[in-house]
C-alpha positions in Angstrom: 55.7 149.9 102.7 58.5 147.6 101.6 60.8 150.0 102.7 59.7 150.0 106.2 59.3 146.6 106.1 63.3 146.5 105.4 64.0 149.0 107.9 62.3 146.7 110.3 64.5 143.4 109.6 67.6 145.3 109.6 66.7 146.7 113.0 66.3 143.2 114.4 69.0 141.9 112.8 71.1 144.9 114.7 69.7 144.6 117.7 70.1 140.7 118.0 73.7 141.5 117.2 74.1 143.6 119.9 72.0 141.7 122.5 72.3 137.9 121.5 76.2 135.8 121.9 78.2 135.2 119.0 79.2 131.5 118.2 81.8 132.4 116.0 85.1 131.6 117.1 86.4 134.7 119.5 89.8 135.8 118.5 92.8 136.3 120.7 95.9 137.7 119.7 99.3 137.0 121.4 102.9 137.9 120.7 106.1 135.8 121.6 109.7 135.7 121.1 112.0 133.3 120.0 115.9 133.1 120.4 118.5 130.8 119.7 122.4 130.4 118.8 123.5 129.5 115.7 127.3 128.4 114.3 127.1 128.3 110.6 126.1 131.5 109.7 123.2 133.1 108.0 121.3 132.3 104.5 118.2 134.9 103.5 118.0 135.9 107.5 117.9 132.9 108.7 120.3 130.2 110.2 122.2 127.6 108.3 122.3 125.6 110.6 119.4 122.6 110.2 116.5 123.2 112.0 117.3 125.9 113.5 114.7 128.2 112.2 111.7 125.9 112.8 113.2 125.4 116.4 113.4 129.0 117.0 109.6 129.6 115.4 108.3 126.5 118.1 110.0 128.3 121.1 108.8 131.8 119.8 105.3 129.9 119.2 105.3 128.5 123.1 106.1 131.5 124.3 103.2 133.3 122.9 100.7 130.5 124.0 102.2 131.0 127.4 101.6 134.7 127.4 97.7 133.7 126.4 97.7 131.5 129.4 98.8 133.6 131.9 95.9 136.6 130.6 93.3 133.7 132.0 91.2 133.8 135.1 92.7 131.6 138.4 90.1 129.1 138.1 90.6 128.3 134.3 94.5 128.5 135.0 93.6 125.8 137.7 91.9 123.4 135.3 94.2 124.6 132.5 97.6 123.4 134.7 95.2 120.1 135.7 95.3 119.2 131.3 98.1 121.2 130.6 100.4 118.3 128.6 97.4 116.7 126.7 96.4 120.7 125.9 100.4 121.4 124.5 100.1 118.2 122.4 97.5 119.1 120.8 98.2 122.8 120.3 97.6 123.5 117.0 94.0 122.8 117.7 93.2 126.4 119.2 96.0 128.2 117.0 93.8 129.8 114.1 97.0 131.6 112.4 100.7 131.9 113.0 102.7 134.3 111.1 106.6 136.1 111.5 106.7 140.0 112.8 110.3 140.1 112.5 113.5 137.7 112.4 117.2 138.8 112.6 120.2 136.4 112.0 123.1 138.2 113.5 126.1 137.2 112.1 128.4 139.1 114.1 127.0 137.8 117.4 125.4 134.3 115.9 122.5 134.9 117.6 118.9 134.3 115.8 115.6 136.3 116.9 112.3 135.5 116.3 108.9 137.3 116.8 105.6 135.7 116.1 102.1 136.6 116.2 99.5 134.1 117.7 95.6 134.1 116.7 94.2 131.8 119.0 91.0 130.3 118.9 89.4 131.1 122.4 86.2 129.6 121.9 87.7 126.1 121.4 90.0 126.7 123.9 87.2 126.9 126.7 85.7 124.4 125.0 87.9 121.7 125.9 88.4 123.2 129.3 84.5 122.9 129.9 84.7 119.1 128.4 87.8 118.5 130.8 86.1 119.7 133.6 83.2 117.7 132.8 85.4 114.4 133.3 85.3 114.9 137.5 83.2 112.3 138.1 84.8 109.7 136.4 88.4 111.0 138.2 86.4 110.8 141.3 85.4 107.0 140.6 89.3 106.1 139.9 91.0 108.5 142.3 93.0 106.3 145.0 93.3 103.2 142.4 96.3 101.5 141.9 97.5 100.2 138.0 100.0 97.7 137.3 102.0 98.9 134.7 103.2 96.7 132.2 104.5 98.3 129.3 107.1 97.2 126.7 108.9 100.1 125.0 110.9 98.4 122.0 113.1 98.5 119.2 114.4 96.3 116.0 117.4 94.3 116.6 117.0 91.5 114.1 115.7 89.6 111.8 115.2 86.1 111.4 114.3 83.9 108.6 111.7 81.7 109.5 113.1 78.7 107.6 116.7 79.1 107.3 117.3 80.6 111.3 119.7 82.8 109.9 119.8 86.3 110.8 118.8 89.4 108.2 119.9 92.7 109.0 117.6 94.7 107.0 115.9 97.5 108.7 112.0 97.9 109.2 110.2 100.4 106.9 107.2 102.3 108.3 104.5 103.4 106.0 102.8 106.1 107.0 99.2 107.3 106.4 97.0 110.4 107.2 93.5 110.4 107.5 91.5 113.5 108.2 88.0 113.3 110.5 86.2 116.4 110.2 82.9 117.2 111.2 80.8 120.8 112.6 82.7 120.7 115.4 86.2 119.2 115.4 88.5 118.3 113.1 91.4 115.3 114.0 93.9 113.9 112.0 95.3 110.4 112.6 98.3 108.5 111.6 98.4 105.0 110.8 102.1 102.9 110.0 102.3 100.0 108.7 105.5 97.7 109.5 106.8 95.7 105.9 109.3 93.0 107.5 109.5 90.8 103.9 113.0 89.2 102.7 112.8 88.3 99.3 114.6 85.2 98.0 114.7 83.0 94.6 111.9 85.2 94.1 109.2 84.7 96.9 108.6 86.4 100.3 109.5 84.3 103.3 108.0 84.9 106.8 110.8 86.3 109.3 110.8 86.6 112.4 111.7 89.6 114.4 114.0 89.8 117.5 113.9 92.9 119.9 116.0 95.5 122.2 113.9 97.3 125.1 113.8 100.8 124.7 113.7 103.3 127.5 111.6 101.8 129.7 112.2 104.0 132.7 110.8 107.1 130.2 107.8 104.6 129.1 107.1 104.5 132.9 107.2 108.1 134.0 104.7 109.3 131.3 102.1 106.4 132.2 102.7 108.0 135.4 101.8 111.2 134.4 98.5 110.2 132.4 97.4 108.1 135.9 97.6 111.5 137.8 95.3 113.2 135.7 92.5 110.4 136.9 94.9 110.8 140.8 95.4 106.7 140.3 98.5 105.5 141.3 100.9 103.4 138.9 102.3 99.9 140.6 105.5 98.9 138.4 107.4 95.0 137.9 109.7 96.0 140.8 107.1 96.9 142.9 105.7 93.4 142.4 109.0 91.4 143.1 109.3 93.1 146.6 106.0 92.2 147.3 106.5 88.9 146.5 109.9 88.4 148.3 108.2 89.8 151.2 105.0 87.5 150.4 106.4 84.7 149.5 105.1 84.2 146.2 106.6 83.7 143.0 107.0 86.3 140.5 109.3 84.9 138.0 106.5 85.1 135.1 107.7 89.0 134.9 110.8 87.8 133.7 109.1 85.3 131.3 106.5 87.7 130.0 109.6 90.5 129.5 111.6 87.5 127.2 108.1 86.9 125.7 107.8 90.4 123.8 111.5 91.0 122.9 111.6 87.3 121.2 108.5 86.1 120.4 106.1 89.8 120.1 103.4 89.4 122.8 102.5 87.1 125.9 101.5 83.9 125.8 98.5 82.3 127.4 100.7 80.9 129.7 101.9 84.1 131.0 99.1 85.8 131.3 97.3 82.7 132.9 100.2 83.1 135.8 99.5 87.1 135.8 96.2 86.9 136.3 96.8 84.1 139.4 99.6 86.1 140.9 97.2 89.3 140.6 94.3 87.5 142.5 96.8 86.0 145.2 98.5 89.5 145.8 95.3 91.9 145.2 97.4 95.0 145.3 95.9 96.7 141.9 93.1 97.2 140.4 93.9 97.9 137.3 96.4 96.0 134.4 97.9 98.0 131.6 99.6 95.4 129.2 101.2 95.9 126.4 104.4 97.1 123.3 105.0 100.6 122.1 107.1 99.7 118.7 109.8 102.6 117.9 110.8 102.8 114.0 114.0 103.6 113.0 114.1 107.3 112.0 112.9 108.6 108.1 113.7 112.1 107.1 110.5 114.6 107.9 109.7 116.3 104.3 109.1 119.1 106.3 111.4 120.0 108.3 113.9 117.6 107.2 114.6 116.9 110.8 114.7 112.9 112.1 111.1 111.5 112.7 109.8 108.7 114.7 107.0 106.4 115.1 106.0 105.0 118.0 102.9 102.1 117.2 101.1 101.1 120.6 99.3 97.8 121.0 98.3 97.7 124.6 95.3 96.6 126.7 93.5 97.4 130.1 92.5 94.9 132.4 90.4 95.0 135.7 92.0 92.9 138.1 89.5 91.3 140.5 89.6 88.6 142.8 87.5 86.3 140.0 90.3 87.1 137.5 91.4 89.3 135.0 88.9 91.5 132.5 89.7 93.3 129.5 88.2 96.5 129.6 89.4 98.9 126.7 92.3 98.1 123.7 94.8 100.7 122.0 95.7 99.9 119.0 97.2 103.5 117.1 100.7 105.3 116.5 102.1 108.4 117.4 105.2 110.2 115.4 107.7 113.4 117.0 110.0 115.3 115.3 113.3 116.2 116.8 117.3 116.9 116.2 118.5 113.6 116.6 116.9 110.3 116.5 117.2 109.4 120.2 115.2 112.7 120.7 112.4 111.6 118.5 112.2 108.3 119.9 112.2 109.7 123.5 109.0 112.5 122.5 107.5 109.8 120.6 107.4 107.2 123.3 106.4 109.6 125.8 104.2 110.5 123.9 102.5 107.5 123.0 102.5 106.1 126.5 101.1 109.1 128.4 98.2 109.6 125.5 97.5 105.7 124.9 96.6 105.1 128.6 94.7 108.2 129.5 92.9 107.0 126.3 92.2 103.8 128.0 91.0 105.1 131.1 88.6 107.4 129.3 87.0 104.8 127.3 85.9 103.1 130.3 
């Protein structure tokens, strides 16, 4: 009898695994090649030259994911190509393993090959493209919006002591610190940096003061840009605003004002954003505000890759401009670090990066 009792179960338990969807992750397997040029020769098969190899690996890697992509059906291609740059920034979410087929490092023809294999993770994959597509109604409610965009890439210049006005050339140190959030169903990892801006003399700290340089504010602009299209709003920049005025009649000079405001003093004052919020009920061109400093660090060596890396700490805020004035409607307050050959690079991937996540995260919060 208890034999045919466990003959029983282990018919059920066959059958529901051949009738009944698995929930395990479903496995995909992709290919891709890397290739790059190298000028100081080869050490163990690969390039000498620094950062080569992992540069190599990353095209070799995006290759593959592309070759995943392109196996999908139209319609999840569609919604794919609607979140492809928050998808690729967060891409080694639905990579389960990565490992090396084959390299070569030619030495004759300085040439370096790579060939990876890909596992991805399918299941979280469609996932997010379910959780994306999910989101329509909330692009529907903003689609057609306009946004002010008032964002204040920056960097370092100087220093200045608080008491003596004299000017301190030490550089800013970022400390940097990982925490994990894992639960059943995801797993995140955030960064938080903390800026140390102490001078030490006759053995106390003094409070200094830090003057600023405006970083690339044209890329700052194009990747708010970007993160408004995935809700199809519209961005409204500073220039945008002075033509209006000139054509208006109205005075816009608290731009100027609220620019000096960030790079001398570190955020608006009352005053300027008392004038912002006027000049935004007088004009009524947006709907939105997005106001705020992405602060670039000077570059630290990665310990992994050994390549320059970057910080980029946001502090910004979304307002709802209306003709009773100006609400605050969500805050970012977070950093984001890249990784790249020189430090201009990493400052560039971590600024775009910052801006384009920071505001889409502002928009969804709302």
């Amino acid at each position: 009898m208890k034999n045919k009792i466990r003959i029983f179960f282990l018919s059920l338990s066959m059958l529901s695994i051949g009738f009944f969807p698995s929930f395990a992750s479903t496995e995909v397997v992709v290919k891709g090649t890397g290739f790059n040029s190298f000028s100081k020769g080869c050490s163990k098969n690969k390039p000498r030259d620094k950062g080569l190899h992992e540069a190599t690996m990353e095209k070799a890697k995006k290759k593959a994911w592309r070759r995943f992509v392109s196996k999908q059906e139209d319609d999840v291609i569609d919604t794919y190509d609607d979140n492809e740059d928050e998808i690729l920034e967060n891409l080694d979410e639905f990579i389960l393993d990565m490992s090396v087929l084959n390299q070569e490092c030619n030495k004759s023809s300085k040439t370096y090959e790579l060939i990876v294999r890909l596992t991805v993770d399918d299941r979280a994959f469609k996932r997010f493209l379910t959780k994306a597509t999910g989101n329509t109604s909330k692009q529907g409610a903003l689609a057609g919006q306009k946004t002010l965009i008032l964002l204040y890439p920056r960097m370092v210049d100087a220093r200045i002591d608080a008491r003596r006005a004299d000017v301190n050339e030490t550089r800013s140190s970022f400390v940097g610190d990982e925490v994990s959030d894992v639960d059943d169903s995801s797993a995140s990892i955030s960064e938080r940096s903390v800026s140390k801006t102490a001078k030490i003399k006759g053995g106390s700290t003094t409070a200094s003061k830090l003057i600023y340089k405006m970083g690339n504010r044209q890329d700052a602009q194009a990747s708010a840009t970007r993160a408004l299209r995935r809700f199809k709003m519209r961005p409204v920049f500073p220039q945008n605003l002075v033509a209006i005025s000139q054509r208006e009649g109205l005075d816009s000079s608290f731009l100027n004002e609220l620019t000096n405001e960030f790079l001398t003093e570190g955020n608006y004052s009352f005053e300027s954003l008392a004038n912002l919020e006027t000049f935004s009920m007088d004009i009524g061109a947006y709907g939105y505000i997005v106001l705020g400093s992405i602060d670039l660090s000077e570059a630290r060596v990665d310990q992994q890759s050994g390549l320059p890396r970057v910080t980029a700490i946001v502090n910004i805020e979304l307002y709802e401009a209306t003709m009773d004035g100006n609400y605050v409607l969500a805050t970012a307050n977070e950093s984001y670090n890249a990784v790249a050959e020189t430090q201009e690079e990493a400052q560039s991937v971590a600024l775009k990066k910052a801006a384009k996540t920071a505001i889409e995260g502002l928009f969804t919060q709302i």
